[in-house]
C-alpha positions as CSV (number, residue, x, y, z in Angstrom):
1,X,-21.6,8.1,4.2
2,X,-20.9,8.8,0.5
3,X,-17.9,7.5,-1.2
4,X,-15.5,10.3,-2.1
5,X,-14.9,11.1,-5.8
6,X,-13.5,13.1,-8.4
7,X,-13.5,13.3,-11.9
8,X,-10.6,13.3,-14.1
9,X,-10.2,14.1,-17.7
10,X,-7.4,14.0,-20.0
11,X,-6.1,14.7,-23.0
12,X,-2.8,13.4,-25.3
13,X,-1.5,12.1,-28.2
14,X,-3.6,8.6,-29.0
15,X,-0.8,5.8,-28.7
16,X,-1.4,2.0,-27.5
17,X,-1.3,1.5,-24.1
18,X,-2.5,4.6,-23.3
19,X,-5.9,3.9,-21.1
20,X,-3.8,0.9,-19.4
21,X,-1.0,3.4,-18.0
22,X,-3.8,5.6,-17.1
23,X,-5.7,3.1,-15.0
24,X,-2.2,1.4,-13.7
25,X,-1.7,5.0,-12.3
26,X,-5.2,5.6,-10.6
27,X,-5.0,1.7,-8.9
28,X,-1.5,1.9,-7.6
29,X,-2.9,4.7,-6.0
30,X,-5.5,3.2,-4.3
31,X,-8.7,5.0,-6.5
32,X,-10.9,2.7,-8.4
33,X,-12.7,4.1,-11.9
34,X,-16.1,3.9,-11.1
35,X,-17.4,5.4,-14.9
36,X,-15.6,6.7,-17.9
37,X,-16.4,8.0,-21.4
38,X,-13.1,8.0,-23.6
39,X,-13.1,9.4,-27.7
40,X,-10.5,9.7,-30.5
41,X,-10.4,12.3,-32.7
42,X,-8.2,12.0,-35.4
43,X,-4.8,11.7,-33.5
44,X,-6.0,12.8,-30.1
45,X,-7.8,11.2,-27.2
46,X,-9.8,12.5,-24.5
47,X,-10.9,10.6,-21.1
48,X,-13.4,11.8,-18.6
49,X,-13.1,8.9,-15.1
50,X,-15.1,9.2,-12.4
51,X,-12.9,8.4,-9.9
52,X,-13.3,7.3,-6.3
53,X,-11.4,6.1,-3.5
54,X,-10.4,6.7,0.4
55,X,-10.0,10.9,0.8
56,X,-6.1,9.5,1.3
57,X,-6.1,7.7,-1.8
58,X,-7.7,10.5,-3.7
59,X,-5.1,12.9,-2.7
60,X,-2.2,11.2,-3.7
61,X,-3.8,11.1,-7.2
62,X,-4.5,14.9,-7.1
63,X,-0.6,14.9,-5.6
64,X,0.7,13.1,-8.3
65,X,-1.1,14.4,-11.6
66,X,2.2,15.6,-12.6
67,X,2.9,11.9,-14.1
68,X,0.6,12.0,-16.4
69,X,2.2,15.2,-17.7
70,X,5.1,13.2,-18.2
71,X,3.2,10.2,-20.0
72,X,2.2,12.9,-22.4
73,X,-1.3,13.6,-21.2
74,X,-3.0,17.1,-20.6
75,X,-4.5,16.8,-17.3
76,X,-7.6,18.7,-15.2
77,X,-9.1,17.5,-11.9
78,X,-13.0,18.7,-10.8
């Protein structure tokens, strides 16, 4: 059986610490980032994760997108 996935990608304010909270959050969670692709652009960063976990894992990371909000990250889940 295939591993369940998702991708995630996010956008924000660069700051330090930034990809760090965003992992912390994904691995207290349960998920695990399989692949990622991450770019500055002047101020700004963007993340695309390939994420995958247990289905339960994966939906209390689609439950709990809202904290990234609040970390000052732009969120979408695919």
């Amino acid at each position: 059986m295939a591993t369940p996935f998702m991708v995630l990608s996010a956008l924000g304010a660069d700051r330090p610490g930034l990809v760090a909270d965003l992992t912390r959050f994904l691995v207290e969670r349960g998920a695990n980032v399989e692949e990622s692709r991450m770019v500055t652009l002047g101020a700004e960063f963007g993340v695309m994760m390939l994420v995958s976990g247990e289905p339960a894992a994966l939906e209390r990371v689609q439950g709990e997108l809202g904290a990234l909000e609040r970390r000052g990250l732009a969120r979408h889940q695919h």
